[in-house]
PDB file of N, CA, C and O in Angstrom, chain B, residues numbered from 101:
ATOM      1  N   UNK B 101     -17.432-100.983  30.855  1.00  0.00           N
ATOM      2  CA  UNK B 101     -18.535-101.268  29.962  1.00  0.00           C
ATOM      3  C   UNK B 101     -19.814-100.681  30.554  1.00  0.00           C
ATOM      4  O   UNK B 101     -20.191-100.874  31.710  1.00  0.00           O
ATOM      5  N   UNK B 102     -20.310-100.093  29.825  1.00  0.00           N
ATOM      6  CA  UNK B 102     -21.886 -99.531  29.975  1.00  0.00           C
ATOM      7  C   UNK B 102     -23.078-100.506  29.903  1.00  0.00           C
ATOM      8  O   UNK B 102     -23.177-101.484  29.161  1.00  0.00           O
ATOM      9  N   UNK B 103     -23.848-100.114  30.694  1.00  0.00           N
ATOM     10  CA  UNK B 103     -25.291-100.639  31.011  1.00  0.00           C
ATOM     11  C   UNK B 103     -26.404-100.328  30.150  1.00  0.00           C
ATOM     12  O   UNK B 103     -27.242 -99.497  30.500  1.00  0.00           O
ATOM     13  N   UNK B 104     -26.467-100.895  29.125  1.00  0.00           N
ATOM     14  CA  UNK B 104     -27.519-100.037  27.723  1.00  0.00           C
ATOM     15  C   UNK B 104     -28.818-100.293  28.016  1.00  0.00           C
ATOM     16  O   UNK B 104     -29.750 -99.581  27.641  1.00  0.00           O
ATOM     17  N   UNK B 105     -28.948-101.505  28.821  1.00  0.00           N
ATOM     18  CA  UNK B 105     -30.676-102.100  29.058  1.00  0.00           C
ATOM     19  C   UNK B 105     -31.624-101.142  29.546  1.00  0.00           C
ATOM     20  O   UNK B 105     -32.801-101.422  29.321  1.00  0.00           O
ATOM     21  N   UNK B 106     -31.423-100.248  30.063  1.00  0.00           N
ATOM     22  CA  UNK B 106     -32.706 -99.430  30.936  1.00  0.00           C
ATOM     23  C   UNK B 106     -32.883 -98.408  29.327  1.00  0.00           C
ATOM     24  O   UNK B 106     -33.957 -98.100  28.809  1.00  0.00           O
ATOM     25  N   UNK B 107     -31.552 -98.069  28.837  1.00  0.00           N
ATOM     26  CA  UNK B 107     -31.711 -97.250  27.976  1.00  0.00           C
ATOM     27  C   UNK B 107     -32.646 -97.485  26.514  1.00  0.00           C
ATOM     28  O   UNK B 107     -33.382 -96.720  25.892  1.00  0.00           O
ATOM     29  N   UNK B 108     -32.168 -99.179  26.252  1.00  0.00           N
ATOM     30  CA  UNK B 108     -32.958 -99.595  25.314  1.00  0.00           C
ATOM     31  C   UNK B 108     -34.478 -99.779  25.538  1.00  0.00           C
ATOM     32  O   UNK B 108     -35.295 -99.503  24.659  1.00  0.00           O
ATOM     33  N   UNK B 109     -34.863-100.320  26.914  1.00  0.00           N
ATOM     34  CA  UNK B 109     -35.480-100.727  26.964  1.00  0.00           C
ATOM     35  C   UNK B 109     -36.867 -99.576  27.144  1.00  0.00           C
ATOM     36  O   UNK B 109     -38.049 -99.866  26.962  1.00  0.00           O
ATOM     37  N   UNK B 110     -36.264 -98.100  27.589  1.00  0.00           N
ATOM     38  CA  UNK B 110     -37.146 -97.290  27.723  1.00  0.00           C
ATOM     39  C   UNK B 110     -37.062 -96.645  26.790  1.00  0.00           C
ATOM     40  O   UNK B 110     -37.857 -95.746  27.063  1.00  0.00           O
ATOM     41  N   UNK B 111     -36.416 -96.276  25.222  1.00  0.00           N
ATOM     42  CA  UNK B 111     -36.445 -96.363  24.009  1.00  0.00           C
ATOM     43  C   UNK B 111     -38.204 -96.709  23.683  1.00  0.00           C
ATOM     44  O   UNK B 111     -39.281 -96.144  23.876  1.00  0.00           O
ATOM     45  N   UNK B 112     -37.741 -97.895  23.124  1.00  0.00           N
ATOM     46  CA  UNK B 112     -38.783 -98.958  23.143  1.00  0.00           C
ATOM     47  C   UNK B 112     -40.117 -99.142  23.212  1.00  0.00           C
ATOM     48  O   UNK B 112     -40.938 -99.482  22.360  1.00  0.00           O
ATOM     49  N   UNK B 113     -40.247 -98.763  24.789  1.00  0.00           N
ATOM     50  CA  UNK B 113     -41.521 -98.620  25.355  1.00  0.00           C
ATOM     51  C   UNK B 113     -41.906 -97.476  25.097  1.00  0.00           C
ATOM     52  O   UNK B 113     -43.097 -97.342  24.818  1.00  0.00           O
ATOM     53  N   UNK B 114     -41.010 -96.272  25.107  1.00  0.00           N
ATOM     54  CA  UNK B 114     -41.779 -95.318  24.840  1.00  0.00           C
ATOM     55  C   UNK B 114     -42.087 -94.935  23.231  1.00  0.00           C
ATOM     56  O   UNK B 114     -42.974 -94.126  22.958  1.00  0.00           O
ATOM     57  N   UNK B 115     -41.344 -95.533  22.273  1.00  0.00           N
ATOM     58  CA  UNK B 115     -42.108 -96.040  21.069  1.00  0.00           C
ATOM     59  C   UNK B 115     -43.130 -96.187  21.042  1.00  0.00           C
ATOM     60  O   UNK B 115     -43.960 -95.364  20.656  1.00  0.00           O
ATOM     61  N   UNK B 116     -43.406 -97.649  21.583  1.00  0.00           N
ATOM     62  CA  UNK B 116     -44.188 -98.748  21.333  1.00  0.00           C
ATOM     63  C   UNK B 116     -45.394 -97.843  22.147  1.00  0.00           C
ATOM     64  O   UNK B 116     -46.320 -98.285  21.468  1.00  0.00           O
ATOM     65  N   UNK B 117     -45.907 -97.132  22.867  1.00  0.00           N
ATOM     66  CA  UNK B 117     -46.389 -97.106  24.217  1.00  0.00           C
ATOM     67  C   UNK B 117     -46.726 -95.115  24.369  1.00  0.00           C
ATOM     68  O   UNK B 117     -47.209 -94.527  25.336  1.00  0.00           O
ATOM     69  N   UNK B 118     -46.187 -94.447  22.857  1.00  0.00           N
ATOM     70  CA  UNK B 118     -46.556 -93.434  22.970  1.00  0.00           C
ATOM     71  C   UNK B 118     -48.146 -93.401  22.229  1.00  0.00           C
ATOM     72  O   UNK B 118     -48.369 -93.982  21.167  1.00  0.00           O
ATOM     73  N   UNK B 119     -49.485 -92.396  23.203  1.00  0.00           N
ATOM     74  CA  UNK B 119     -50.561 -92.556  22.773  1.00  0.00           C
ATOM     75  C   UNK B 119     -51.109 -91.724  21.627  1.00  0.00           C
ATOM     76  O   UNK B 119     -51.176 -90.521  21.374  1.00  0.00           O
ATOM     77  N   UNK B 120     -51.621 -93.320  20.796  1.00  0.00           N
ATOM     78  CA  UNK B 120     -52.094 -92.460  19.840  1.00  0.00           C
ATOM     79  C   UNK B 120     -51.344 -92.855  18.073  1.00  0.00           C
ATOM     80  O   UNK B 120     -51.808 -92.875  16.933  1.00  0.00           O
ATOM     81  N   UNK B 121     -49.903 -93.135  18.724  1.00  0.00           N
ATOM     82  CA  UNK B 121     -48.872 -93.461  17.872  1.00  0.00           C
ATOM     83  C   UNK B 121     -49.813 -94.998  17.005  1.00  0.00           C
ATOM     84  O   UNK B 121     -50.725 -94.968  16.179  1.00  0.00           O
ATOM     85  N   UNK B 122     -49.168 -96.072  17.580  1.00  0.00           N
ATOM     86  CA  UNK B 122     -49.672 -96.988  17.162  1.00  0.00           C
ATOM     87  C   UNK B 122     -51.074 -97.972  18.288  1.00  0.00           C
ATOM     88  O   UNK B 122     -51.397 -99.126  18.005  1.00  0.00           O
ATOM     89  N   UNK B 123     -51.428 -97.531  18.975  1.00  0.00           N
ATOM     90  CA  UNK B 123     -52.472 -97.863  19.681  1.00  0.00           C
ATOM     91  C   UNK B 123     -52.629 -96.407  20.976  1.00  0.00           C
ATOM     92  O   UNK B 123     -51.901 -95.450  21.239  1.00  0.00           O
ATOM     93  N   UNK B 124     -53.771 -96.828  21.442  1.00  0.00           N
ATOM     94  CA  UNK B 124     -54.513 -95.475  22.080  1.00  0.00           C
ATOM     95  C   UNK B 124     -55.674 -96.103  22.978  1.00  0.00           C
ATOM     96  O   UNK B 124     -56.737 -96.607  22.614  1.00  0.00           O
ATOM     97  N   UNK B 125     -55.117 -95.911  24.357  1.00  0.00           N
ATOM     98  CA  UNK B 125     -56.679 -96.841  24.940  1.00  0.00           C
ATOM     99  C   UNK B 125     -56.412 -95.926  26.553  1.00  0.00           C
ATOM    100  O   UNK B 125     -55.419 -95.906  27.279  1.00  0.00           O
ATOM    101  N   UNK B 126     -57.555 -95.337  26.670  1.00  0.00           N
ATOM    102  CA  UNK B 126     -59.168 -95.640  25.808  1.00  0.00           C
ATOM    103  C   UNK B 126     -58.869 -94.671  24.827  1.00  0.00           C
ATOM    104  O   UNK B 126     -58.173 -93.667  24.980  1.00  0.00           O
ATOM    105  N   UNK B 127     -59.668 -95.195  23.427  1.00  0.00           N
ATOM    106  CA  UNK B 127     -59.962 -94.484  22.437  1.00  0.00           C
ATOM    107  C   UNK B 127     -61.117 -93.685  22.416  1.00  0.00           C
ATOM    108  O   UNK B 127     -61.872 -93.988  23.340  1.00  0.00           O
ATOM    109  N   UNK B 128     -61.708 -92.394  21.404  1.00  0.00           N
ATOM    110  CA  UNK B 128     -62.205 -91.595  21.325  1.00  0.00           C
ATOM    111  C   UNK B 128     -63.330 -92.666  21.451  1.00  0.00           C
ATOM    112  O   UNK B 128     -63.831 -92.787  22.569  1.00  0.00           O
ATOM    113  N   UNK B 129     -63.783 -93.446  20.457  1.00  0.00           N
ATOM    114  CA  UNK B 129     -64.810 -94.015  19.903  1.00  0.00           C
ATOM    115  C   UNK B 129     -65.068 -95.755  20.788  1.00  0.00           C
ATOM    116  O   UNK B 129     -66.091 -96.403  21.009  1.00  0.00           O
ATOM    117  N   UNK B 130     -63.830 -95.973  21.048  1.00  0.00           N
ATOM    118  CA  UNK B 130     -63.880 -97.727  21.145  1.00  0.00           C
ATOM    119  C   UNK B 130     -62.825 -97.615  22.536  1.00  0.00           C
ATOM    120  O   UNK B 130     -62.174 -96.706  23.053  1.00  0.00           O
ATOM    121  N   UNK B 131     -63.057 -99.112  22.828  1.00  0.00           N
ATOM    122  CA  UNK B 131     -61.817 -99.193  24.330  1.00  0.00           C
ATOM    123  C   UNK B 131     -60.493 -98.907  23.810  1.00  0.00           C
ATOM    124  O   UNK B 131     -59.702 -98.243  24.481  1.00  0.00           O
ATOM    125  N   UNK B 132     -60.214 -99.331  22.738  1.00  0.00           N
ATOM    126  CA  UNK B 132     -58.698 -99.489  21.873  1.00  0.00           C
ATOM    127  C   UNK B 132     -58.800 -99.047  20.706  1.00  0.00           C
ATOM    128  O   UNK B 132     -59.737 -99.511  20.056  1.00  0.00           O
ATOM    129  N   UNK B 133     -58.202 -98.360  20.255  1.00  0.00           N
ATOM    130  CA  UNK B 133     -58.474 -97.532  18.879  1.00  0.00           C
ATOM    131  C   UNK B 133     -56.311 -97.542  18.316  1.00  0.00           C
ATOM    132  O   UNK B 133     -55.340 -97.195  18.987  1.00  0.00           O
ATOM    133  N   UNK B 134     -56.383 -98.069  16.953  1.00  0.00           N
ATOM    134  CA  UNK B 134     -55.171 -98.209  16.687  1.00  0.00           C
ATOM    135  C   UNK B 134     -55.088 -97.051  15.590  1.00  0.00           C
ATOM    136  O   UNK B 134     -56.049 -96.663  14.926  1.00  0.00           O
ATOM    137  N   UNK B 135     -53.357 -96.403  15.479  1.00  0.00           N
ATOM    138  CA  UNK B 135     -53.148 -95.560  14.486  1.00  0.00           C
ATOM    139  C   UNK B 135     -53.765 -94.680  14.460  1.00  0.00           C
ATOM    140  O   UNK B 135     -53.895 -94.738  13.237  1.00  0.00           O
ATOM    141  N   UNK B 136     -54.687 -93.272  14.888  1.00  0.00           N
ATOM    142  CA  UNK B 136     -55.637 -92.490  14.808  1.00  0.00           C
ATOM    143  C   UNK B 136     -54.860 -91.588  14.855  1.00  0.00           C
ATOM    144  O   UNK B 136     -55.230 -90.660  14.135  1.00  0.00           O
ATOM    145  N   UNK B 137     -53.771 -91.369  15.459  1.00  0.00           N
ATOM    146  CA  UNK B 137     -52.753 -90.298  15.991  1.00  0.00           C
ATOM    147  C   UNK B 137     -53.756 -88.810  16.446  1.00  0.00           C
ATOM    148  O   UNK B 137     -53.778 -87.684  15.948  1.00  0.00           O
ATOM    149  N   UNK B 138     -54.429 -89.346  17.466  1.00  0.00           N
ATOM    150  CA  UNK B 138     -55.268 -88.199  18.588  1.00  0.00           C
ATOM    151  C   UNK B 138     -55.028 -88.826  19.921  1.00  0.00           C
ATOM    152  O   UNK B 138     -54.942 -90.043  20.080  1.00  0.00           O
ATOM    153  N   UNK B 139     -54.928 -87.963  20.843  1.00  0.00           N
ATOM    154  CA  UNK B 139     -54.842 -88.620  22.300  1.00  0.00           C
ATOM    155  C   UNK B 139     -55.815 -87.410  23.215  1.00  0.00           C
ATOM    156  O   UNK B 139     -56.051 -86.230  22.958  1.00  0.00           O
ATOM    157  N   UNK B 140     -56.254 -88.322  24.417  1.00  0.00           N
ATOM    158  CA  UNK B 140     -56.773 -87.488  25.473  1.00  0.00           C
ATOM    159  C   UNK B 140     -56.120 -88.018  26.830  1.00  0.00           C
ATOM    160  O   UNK B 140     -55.442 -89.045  26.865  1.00  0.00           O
ATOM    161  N   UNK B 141     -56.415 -87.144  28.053  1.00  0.00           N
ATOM    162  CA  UNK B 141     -55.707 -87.122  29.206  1.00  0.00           C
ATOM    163  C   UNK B 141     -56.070 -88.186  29.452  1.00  0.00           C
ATOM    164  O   UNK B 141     -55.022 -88.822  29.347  1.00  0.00           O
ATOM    165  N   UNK B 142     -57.047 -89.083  29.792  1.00  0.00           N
ATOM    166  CA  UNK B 142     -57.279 -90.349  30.028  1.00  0.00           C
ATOM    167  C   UNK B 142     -56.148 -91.071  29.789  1.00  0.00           C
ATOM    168  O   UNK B 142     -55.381 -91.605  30.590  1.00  0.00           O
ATOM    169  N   UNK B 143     -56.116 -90.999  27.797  1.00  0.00           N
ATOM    170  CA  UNK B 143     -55.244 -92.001  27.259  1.00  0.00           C
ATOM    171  C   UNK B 143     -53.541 -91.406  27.643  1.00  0.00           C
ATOM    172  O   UNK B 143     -52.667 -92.173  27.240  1.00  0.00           O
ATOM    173  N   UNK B 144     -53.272 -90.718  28.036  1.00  0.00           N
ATOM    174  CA  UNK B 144     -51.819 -90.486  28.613  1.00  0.00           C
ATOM    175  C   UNK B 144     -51.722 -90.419  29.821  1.00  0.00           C
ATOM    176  O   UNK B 144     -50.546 -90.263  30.151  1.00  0.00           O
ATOM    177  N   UNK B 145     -52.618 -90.478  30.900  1.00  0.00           N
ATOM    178  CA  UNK B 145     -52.499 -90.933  31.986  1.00  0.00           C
ATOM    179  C   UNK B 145     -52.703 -92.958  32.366  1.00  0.00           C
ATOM    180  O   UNK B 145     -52.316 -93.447  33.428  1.00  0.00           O
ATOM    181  N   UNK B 146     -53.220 -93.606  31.483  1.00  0.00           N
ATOM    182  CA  UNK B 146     -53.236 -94.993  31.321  1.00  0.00           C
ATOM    183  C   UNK B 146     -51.924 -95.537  30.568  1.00  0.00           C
ATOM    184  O   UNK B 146     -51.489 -96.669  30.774  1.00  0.00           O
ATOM    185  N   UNK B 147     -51.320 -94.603  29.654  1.00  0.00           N
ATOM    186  CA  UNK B 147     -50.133 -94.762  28.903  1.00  0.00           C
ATOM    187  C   UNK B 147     -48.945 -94.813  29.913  1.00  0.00           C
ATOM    188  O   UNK B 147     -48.037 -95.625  29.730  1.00  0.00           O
ATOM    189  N   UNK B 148     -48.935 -93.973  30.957  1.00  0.00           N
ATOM    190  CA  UNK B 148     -47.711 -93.945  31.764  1.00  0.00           C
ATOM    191  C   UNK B 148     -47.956 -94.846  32.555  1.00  0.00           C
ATOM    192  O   UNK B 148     -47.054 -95.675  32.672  1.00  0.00           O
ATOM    193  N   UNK B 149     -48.854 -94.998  33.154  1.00  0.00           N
ATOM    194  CA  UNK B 149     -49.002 -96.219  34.152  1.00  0.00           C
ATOM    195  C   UNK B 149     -48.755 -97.481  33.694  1.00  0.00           C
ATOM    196  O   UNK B 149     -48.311 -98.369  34.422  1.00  0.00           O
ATOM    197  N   UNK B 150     -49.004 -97.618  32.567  1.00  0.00           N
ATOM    198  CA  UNK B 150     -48.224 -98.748  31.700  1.00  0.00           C
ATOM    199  C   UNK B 150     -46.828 -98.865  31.298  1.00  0.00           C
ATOM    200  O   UNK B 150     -46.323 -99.976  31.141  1.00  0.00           O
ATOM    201  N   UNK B 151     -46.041 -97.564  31.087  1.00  0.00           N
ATOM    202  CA  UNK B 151     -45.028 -97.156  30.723  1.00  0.00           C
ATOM    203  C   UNK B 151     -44.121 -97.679  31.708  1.00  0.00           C
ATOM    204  O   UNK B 151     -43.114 -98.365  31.534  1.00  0.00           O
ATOM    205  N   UNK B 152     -44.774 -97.133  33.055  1.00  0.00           N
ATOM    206  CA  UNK B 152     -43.797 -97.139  34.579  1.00  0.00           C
ATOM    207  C   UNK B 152     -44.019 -98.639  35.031  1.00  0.00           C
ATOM    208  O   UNK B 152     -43.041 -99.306  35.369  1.00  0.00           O
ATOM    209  N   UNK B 153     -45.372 -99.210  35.043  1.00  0.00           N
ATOM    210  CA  UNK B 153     -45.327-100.310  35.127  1.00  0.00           C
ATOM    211  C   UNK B 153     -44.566-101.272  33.991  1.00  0.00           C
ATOM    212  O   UNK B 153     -44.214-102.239  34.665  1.00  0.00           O
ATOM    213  N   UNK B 154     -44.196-101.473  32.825  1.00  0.00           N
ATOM    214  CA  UNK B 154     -43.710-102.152  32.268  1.00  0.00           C
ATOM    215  C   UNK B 154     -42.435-101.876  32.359  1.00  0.00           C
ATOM    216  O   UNK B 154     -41.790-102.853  31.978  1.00  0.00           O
ATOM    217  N   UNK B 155     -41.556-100.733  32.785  1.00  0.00           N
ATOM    218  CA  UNK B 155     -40.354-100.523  32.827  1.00  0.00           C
ATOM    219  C   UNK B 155     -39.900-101.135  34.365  1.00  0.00           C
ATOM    220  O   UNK B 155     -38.710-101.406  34.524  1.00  0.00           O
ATOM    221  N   UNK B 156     -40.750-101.326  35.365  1.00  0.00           N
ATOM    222  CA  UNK B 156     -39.956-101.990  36.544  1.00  0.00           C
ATOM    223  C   UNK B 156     -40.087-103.474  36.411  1.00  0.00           C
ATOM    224  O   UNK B 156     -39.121-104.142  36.779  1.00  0.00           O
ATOM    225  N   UNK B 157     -41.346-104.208  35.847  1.00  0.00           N
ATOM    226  CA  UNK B 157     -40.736-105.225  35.550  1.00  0.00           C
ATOM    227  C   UNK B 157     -39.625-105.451  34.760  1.00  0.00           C
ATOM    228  O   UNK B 157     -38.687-105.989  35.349  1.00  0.00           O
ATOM    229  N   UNK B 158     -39.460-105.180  33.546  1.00  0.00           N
ATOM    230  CA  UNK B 158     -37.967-105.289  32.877  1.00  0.00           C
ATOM    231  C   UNK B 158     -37.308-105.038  33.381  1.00  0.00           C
ATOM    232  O   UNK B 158     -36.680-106.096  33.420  1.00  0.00           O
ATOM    233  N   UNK B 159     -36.395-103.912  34.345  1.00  0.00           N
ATOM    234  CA  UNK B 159     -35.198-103.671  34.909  1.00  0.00           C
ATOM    235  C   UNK B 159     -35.353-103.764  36.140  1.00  0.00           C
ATOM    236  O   UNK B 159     -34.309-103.701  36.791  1.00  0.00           O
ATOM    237  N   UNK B 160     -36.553-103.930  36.857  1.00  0.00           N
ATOM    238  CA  UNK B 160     -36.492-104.395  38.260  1.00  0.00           C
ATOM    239  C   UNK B 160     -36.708-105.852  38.528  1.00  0.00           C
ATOM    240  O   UNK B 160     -36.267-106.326  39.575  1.00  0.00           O
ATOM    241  N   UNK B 161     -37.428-106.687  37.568  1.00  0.00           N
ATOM    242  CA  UNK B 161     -37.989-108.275  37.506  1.00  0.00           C
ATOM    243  C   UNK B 161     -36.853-108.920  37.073  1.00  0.00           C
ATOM    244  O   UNK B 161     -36.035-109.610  37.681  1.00  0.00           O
ATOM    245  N   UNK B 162     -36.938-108.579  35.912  1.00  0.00           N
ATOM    246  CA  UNK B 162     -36.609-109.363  34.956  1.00  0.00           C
ATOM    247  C   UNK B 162     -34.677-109.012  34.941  1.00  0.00           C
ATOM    248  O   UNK B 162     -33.998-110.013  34.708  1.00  0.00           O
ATOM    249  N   UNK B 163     -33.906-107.694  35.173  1.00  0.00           N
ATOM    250  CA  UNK B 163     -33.257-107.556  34.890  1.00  0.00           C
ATOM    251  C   UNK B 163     -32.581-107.546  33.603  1.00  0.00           C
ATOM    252  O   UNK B 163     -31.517-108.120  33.367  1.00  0.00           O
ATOM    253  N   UNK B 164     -33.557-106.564  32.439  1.00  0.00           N
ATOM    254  CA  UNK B 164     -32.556-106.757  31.172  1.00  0.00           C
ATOM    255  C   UNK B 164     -31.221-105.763  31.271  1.00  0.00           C
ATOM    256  O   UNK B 164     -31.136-104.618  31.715  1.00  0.00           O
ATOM    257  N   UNK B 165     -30.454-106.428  30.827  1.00  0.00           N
ATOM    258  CA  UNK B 165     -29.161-105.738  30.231  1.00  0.00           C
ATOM    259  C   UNK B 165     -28.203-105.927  28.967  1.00  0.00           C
ATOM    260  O   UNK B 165     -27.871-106.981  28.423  1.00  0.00           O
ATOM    261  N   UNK B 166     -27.855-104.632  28.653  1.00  0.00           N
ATOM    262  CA  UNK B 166     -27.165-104.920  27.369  1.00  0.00           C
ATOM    263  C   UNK B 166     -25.804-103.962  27.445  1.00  0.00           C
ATOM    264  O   UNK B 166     -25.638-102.786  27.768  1.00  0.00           O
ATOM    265  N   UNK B 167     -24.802-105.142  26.945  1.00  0.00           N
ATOM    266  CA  UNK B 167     -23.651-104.412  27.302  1.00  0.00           C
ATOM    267  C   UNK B 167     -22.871-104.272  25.625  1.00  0.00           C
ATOM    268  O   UNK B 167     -22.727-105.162  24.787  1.00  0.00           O
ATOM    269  N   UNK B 168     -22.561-103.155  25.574  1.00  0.00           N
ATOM    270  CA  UNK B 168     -21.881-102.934  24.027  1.00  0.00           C
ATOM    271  C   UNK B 168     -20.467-102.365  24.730  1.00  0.00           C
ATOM    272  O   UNK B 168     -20.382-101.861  25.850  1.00  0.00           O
ATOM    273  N   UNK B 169     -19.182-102.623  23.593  1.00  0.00           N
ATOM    274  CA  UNK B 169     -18.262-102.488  24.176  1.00  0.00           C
ATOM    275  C   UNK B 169     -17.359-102.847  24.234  1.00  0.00           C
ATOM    276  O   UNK B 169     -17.655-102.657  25.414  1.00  0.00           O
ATOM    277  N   UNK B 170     -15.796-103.477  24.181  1.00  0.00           N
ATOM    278  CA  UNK B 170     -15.339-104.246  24.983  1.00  0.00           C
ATOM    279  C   UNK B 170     -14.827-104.045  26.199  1.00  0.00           C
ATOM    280  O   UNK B 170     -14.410-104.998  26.857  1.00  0.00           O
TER     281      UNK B 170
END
């Protein structure tokens, strides 16, 4: 059986967590700017650090896993 959690879980985040997509910080105009779909190096260098940081808590903290399979 396979280990799906790192896979889902960095899915996900990088959804949730790509800049610009559905939030963007810092924004052009404001600290947080939602939906605008524009990004600057700022906002994708704060995006990964969030990215990398939220992915070791989940699979290094927290340990998610998901097993599909039998």
């Amino acid at each position: 059986m396979a280990d799906w959690g790192p896979v889902f879980v960095g899915v996900v985040l990088f959804i949730l967590l790509t800049p610009g997509l559905l939030v963007q910080m810092p924004g052009r105009n404001r600290c947080i700017e939602f939906g605008n779909f524009h990004t600057s190096g700022v906002s994708i260098l704060v995006h990964t650090v969030l990215y990398f940081a939220l992915m070791c808590i989940f699979l290094l903290a927290i340990h998610v896993h998901v097993y599909i399979g039998s």
